[in-house]
C-alpha positions as CSV (number, residue, x, y, z in Angstrom):
1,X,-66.4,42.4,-34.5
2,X,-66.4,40.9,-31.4
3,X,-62.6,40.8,-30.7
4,X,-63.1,44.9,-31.2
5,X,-66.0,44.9,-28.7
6,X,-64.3,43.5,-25.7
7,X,-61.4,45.3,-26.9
8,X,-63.0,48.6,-26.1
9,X,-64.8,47.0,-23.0
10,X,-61.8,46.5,-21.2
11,X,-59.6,49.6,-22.7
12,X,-63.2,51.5,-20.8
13,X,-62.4,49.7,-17.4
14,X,-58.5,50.4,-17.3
15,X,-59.5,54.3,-18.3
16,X,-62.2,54.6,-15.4
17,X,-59.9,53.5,-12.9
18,X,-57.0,55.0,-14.6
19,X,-55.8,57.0,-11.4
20,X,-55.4,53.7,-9.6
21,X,-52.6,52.2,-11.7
22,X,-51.1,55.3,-11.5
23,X,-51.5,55.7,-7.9
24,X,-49.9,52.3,-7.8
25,X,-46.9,53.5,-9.7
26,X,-46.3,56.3,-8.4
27,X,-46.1,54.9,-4.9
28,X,-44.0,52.0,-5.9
29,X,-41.7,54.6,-7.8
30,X,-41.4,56.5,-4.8
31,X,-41.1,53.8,-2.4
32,X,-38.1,52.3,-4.8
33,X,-36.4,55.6,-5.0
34,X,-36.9,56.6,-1.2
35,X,-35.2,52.9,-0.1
36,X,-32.6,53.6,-2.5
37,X,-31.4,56.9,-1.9
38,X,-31.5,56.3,2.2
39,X,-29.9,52.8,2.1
40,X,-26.7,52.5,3.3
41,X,-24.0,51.6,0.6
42,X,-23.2,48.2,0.2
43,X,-19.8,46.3,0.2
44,X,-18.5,43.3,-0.8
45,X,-15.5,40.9,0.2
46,X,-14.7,38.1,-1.6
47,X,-12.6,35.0,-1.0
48,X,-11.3,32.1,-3.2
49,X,-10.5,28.9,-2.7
50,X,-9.3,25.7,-4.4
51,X,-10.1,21.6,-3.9
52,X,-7.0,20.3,-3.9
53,X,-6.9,16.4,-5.8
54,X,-4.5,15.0,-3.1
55,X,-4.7,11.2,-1.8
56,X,-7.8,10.1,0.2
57,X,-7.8,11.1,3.7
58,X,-9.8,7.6,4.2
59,X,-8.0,4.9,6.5
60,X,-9.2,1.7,7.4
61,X,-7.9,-1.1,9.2
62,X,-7.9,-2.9,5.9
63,X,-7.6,-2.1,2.3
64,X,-10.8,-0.8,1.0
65,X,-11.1,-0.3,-3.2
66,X,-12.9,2.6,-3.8
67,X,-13.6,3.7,-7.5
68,X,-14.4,7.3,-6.9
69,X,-13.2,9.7,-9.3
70,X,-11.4,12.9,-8.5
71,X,-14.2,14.8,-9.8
72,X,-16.5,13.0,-7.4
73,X,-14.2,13.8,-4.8
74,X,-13.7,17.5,-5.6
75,X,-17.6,17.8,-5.5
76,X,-18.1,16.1,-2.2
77,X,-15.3,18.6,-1.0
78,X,-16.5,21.1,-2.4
79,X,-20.1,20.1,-0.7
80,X,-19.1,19.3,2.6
81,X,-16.9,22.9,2.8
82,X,-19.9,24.9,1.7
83,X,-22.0,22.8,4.8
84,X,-19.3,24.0,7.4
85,X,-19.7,27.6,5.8
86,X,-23.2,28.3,6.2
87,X,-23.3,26.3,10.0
88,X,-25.0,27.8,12.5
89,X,-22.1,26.9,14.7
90,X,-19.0,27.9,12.3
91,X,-21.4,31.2,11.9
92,X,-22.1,32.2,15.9
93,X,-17.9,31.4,16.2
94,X,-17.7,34.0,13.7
95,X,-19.5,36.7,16.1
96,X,-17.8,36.0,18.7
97,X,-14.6,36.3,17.4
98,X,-15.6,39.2,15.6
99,X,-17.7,40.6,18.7
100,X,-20.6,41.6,15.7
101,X,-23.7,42.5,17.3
102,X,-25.9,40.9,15.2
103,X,-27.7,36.8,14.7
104,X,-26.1,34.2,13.4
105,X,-28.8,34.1,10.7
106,X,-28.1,37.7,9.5
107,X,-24.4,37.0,9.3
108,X,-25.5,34.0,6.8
109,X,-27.7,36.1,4.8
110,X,-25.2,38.5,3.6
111,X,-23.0,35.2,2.2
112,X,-23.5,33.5,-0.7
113,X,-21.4,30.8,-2.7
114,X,-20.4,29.5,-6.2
115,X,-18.2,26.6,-7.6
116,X,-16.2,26.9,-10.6
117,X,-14.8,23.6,-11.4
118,X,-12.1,23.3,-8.6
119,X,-12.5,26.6,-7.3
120,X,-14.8,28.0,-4.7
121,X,-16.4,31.5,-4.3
122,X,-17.1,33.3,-1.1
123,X,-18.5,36.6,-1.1
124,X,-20.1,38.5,2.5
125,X,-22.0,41.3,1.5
126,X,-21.9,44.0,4.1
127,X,-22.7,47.6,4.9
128,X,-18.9,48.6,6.4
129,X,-16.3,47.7,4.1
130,X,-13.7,46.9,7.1
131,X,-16.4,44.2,8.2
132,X,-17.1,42.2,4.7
133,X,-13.3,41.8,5.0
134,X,-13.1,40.3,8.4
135,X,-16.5,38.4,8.1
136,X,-15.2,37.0,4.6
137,X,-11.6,35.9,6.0
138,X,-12.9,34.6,9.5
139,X,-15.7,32.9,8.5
140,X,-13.6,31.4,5.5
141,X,-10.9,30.3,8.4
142,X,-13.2,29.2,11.0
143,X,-15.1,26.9,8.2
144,X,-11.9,25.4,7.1
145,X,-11.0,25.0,10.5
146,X,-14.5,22.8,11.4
147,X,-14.0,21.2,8.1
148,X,-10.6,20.0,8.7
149,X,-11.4,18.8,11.6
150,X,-14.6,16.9,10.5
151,X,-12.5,15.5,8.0
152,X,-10.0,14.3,10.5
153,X,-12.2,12.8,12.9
154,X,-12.2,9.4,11.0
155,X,-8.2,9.3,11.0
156,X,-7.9,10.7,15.0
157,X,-10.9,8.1,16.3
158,X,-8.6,4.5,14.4
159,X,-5.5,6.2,15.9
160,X,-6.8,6.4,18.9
161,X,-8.2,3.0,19.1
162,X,-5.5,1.6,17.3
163,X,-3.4,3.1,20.1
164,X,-5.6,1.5,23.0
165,X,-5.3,-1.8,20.6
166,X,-1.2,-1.5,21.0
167,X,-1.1,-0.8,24.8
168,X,-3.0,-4.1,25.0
169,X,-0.8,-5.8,22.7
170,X,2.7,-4.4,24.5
171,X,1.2,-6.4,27.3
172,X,0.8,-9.6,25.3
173,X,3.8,-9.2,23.8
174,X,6.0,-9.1,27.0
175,X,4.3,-12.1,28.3
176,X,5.1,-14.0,25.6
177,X,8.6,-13.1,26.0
178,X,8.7,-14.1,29.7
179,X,7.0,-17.2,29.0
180,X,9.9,-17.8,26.2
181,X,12.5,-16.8,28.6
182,X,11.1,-19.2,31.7
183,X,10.7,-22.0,29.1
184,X,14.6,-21.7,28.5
185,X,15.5,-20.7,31.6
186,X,14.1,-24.1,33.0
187,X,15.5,-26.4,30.2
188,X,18.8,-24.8,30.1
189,X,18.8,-23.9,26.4
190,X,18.8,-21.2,24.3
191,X,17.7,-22.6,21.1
192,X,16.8,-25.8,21.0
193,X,16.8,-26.0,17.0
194,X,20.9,-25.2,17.3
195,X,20.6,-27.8,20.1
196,X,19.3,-30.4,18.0
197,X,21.5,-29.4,15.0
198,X,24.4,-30.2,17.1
199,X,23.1,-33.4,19.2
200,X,22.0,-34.3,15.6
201,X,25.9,-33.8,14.4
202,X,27.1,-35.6,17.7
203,X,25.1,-38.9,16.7
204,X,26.5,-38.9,13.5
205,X,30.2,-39.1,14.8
206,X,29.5,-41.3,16.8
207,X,27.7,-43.8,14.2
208,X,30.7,-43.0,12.3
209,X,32.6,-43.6,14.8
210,X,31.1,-46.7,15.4
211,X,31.4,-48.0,12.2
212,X,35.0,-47.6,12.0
213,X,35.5,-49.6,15.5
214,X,33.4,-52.1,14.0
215,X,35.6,-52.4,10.5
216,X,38.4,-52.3,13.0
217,X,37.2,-55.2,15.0
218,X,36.6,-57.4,12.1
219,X,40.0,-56.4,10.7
220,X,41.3,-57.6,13.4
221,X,39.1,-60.4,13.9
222,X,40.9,-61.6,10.9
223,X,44.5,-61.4,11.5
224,X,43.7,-63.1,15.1
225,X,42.2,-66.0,13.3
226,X,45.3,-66.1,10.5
227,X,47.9,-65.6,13.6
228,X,46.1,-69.0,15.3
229,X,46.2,-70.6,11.9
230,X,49.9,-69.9,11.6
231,X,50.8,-70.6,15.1
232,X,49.2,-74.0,14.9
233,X,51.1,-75.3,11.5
234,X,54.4,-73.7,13.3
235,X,53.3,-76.2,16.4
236,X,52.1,-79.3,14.3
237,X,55.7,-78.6,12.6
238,X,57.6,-78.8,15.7
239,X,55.6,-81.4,17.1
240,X,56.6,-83.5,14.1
241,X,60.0,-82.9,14.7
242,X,60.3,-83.4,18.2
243,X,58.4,-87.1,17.4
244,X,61.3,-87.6,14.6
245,X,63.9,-86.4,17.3
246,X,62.5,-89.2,19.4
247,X,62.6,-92.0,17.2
248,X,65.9,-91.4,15.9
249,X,66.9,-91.2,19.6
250,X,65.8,-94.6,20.7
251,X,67.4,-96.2,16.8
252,X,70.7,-94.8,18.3
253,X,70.3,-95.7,21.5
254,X,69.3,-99.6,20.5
255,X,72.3,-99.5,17.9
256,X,74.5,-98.7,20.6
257,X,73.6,-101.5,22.8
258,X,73.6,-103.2,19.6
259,X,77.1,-102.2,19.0
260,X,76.7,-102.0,15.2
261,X,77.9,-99.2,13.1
262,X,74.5,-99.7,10.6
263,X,73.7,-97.2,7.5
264,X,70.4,-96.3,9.8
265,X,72.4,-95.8,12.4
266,X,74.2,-93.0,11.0
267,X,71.2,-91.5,9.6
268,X,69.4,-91.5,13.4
269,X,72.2,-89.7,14.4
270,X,72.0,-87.3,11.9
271,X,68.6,-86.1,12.6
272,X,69.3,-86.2,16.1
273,X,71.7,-84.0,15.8
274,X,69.7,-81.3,13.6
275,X,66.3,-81.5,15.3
276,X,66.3,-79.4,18.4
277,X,67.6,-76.4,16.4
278,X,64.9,-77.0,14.2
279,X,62.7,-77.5,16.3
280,X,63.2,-74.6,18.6
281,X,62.8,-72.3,14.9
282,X,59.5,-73.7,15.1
283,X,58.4,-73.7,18.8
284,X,59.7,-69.6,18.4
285,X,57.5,-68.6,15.2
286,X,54.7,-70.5,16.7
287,X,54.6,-68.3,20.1
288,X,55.6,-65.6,17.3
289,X,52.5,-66.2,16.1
290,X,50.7,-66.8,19.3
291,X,51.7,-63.6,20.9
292,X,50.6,-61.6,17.4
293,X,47.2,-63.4,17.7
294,X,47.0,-62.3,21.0
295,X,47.6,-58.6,20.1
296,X,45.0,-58.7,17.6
297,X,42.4,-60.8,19.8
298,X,43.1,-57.9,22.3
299,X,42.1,-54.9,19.7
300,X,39.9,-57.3,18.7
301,X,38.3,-57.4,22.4
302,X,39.0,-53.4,23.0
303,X,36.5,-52.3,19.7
304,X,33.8,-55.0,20.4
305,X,33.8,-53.0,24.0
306,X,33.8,-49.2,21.7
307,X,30.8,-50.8,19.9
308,X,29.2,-51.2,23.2
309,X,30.1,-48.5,24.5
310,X,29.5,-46.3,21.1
311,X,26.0,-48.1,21.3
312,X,25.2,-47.1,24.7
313,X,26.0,-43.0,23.5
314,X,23.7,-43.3,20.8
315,X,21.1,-44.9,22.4
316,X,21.4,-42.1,24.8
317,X,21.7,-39.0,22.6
318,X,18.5,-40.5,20.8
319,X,16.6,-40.1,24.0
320,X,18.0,-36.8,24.3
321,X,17.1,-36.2,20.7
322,X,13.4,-37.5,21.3
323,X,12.9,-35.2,24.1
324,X,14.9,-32.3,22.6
325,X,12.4,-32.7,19.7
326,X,9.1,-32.9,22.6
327,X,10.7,-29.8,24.1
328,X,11.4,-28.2,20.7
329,X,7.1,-28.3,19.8
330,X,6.8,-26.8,22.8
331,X,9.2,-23.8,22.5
332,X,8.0,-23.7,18.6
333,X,4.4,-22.8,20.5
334,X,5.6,-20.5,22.4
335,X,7.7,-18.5,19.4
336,X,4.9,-19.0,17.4
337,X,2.6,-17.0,20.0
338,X,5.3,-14.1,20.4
339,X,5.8,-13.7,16.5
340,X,2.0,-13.5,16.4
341,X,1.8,-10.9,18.9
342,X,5.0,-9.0,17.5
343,X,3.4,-9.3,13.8
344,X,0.5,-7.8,15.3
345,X,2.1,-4.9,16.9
346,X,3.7,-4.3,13.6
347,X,0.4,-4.5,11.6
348,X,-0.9,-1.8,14.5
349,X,2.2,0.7,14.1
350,X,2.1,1.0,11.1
351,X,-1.4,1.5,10.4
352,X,-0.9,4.3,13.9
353,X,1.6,5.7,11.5
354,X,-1.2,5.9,8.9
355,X,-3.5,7.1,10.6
356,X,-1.1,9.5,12.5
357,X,-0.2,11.3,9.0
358,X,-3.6,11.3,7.8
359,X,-4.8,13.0,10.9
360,X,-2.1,15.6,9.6
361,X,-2.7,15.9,6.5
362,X,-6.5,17.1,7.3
363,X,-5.5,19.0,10.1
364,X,-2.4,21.0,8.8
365,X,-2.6,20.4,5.4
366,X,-6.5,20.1,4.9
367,X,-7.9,19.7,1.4
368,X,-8.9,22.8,0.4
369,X,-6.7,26.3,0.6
370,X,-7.1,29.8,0.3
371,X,-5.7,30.8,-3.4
372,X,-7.6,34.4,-3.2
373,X,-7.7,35.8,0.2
374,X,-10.3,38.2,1.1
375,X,-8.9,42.4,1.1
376,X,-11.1,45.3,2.0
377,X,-13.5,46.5,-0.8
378,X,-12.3,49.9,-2.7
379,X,-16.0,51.2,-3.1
380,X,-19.4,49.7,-2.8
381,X,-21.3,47.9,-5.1
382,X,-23.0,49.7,-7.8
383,X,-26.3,50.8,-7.4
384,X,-29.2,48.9,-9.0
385,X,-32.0,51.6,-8.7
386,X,-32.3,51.9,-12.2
387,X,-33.5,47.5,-12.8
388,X,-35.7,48.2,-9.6
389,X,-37.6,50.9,-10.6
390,X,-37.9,49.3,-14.6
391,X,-39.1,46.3,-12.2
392,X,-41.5,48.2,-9.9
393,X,-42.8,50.1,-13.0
394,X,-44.1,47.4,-15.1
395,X,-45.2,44.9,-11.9
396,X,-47.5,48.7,-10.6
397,X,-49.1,49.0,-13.8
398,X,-49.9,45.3,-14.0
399,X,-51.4,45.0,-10.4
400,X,-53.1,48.4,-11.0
401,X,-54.9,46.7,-14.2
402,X,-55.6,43.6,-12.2
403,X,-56.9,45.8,-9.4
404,X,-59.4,47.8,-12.1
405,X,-60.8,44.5,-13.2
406,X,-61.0,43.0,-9.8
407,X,-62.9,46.3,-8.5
408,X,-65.0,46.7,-11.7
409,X,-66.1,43.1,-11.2
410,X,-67.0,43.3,-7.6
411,X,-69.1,46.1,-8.6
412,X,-70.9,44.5,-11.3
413,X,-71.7,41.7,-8.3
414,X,-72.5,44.0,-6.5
415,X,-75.6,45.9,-8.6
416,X,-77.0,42.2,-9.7
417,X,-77.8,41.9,-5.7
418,X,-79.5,45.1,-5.1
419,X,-81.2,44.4,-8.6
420,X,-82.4,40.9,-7.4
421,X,-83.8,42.5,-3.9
422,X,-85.6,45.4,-5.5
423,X,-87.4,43.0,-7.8
C-alpha cells in the first residue's frame, strides 16, 4: 500500500514539471540534429602495418643472453611505434611538411590506433578526404622514420665509439711493430726462433762431429800403440841377431888364428854368413812399423786437436744459444704485445662490422613496414545521428526527471523556512 503511495507521489512530481523534461528533450533533440546536419562530413584514411620477427637490433660489446620471446618483442615494437606516432615532435614534423594550419594537438586527436597480433592500425580522421590521406601516410612515414632511428641510436653510439676505440688501437698497433722491427733491426735477426732452430742443428753436428773425431782418435790411438808393439819385437829380433852375428864373428875369427878347421867353426861361419840379410829383414819391418806408428800417432795428434777445436765451437755456439734464448724472451714480449693489440683490433672490427649492419638494418630496413598503405577515402563515414539522438533522448528525459525532483525538493525546503519564521 505503501509501494502504491510513493508510486503515485513521484508519478505527481514528474507530471507537474512535465514541460521541463520535455523542454530538455526537445532542446537536446534539436541541438543533436542542428550539429549534425551543419557538420562537415567526415573522412577517414587508414594505414597498416606489420612487426616484423627479425634478429635483435641489440649489440653489445659482449654476448648478452636474453630470453625474450618474439611476442615480447612484437609488443614492445609495437609499443615503442605507437609512442613515436602520437609524439608531439613526429606530430608538429607532420605540419610542417604538410604546411596544415592547425596544433599539433588537433592533428593527434583525429588519430587513433589498434594492434591485431602483428599488425598495426592507423586511422586520421579528417574533414578533407585529400588530407586524412596525406596526414595518414606522412605521419605513418615520419614515425617510422623517428622510430628507426631511436632504434638505431644504440648500434650508431658502439660504432662510433668502437671506431674512436680502433683509431687508438691503429696507434698501438704500429708501435708495436716498430718496436718489433728496431728489436731485429739491432740484433740482426729476423726470427730468432729459426735462429735458434738452426744454431740448435749446428751444435748437434758439431757434437757429432766431435764424437766421430774422438772414435777416430782412439782408433788410432790403438794401431799407434800395436805399430810400437810390432816395431819393437821386429827391433829385439834384429838386435838378437846382430848379437849372434857377433859371436859367431869373434868364434871364426879365434879359429882362424887358431888355425883349426873345428865342427863350431863351420857352424860360426854359417851364421855369419846368413845374419846381415836377416837382420836387415828385421831392422826394415821395424822402421816399417815405426813409420806406420808414426802415421797413426799423427791422426792420432790431428783429432785430439778437432776435439779441441770442436770443443771450443760448442762452447761458443752455447753462449750464442744462451743469449739467443735471453734475446728470444725478449722478442717473445714484444710479439706477444703486437698479437695483443692485433687480436684487439680484430675483436673491434668485427664488432664495427656488427654494429655497422645493425645500424642498417634499423635504419634501412627498420622493424616494422607498411603492408597497407594509406589511399584517399571514396566517401565519408557514415553518419551516426540516429545512436546520438537515441542517446540524447533517453540521457534528456532522465536529467529532466532528476531536475523535477531536484526543483520539487528545493521547494518543499523552501516552504518549511517561511513556515518556521511565520510561527
Amino acid at each position: 500500500m505503501q509501494a502504491a503511495t510513493d508510486f503515485w507521489v513521484y508519478f505527481s512530481i514528474i507530471r507537474k514539471r512535465l514541460w521541463l523534461t520535455i523542454l530538455l528533450f526537445l532542446v537536446t533533440i534539436g541541438v543533436i540534429l542542428s550539429v549534425s546536419y551543419t557538420a562537415k562530413p567526415v573522412y577517414q584514411a587508414s594505414v597498416r602495418l606489420q612487426v616484423l620477427a627479425t634478429d635483435s637490433l641489440d649489440v653489445s660489446l659482449f654476448d648478452v643472453y636474453k630470453t625474450t620471446s618474439s611476442a615480447a618483442e612484437i609488443q614492445q615494437a609495437q609499443n615503442d611505434f605507437m609512442r613515436a606516432l602520437k609524439s608531439g615532435f613526429v606530430a608538429w614534423q607532420t605540419i610542417a611538411d604538410l604546411n596544415l594550419e592547425i596544433g599539433a594537438l588537433d592533428l593527434l586527436d583525429g588519430l587513433a590506433t589498434a594492434t591485431e597480433g602483428e599488425f598495426i592500425q592507423v586511422t586520421v580522421t579528417s574533414d578533407d578526404p585529400g588530407r586524412a590521406e596525406a596526414i595518414a601516410s606522412t605521419q605513418v612515414n615520419n614515425a617510422l622514420e623517428y622510430y628507426r632511428d631511436v632504434r638505431a641510436t644504440p648500434s650508431r653510439v658502439l660504432r662510433e665509439f668502437v671506431s674512436e676505440q680502433l683509431g687508438a688501437n691503429q696507434v698501438e698497433i704500429e708501435a708495436a711493430e716498430q718496436a718489433l722491427l728496431a728489436f731485429k733491426q739491432q740484433n740482426g735477426l729476423d726470427s730468432i726462433d729459426l735462429e735458434m732452430r738452426s744454431l740448435q742443428d749446428v751444435l748437434r753436428t758439431l757434437k757429432l762431429d766431435r764424437d766421430r773425431a774422438l772414435m777416430e782418435k782412439d782408433r788410432a790411438s790403438i794401431f799407434a800403440k800395436t805399430y810400437r808393439e810390432q816395431e819393437l819385437v821386429a827391433t829385439q829380433k834384429a838386435d838378437e841377431l846382430d848379437a849372434l852375428r857377433l859371436a859367431a864373428a869373434e868364434v871364426l875369427e879365434a879359429e882362424e888364428e887358431a888355425e883349426t878347421g873345428s865342427e863350431s867353426a863351420v857352424v860360426a861361419e854359417e851364421e855369419a854368413s846368413f845374419a846381415p840379410s836377416t837382420i836387415k829383414y828385421w831392422r826394415d819391418l821395424a822402421l816399417q812399423h815405426e813409420a806406420t806408428a808414426i802415421s797413426y800417432e799423427a791422426t792420432r795428434d790431428g783429432y785430439a786437436r778437432s776435439i779441441e777445436i770442436y770443443n771450443e765451437m760448442i762452447l761458443q755456439r752455447d753462449e750464442e744459444l744462451k743469449g739467443l734464448l735471453k734475446l728470444n724472451d725478449d722478442q717473445t714480449k714484444l710479439e706477444r704485445s703486437q698479437a695483443r693489440a692485433q687480436s684487439n683490433a680484430n675483436f673491434l672490427w668485427d664488432k664495427e662490422n656488427e654494429a655497422r649492419l645493425k645500424q642498417l638494418q634499423a635504419e634501412k630496413l627498420g622493424y616494422i613496414q607498411i603492408t597497407e598503405p594509406a589511399r584517399k577515402p571514396d566517401a565519408p563515414v557514415p553518419s551516426k545521428t540516429l545512436q546520438l539522438v537515441v542517446v540524447g533522448a533517453v540521457v534528456s528525459i532522465l536529467a529532466g526527471f532528476v531536475l523535477s525532483f531536484l526543483i520539487e525538493f528545493l521547494a518543499l525546503v523552501r516552504k518549511a523556512g517561511r513556515r518556521q519564521r511565520v510561527s
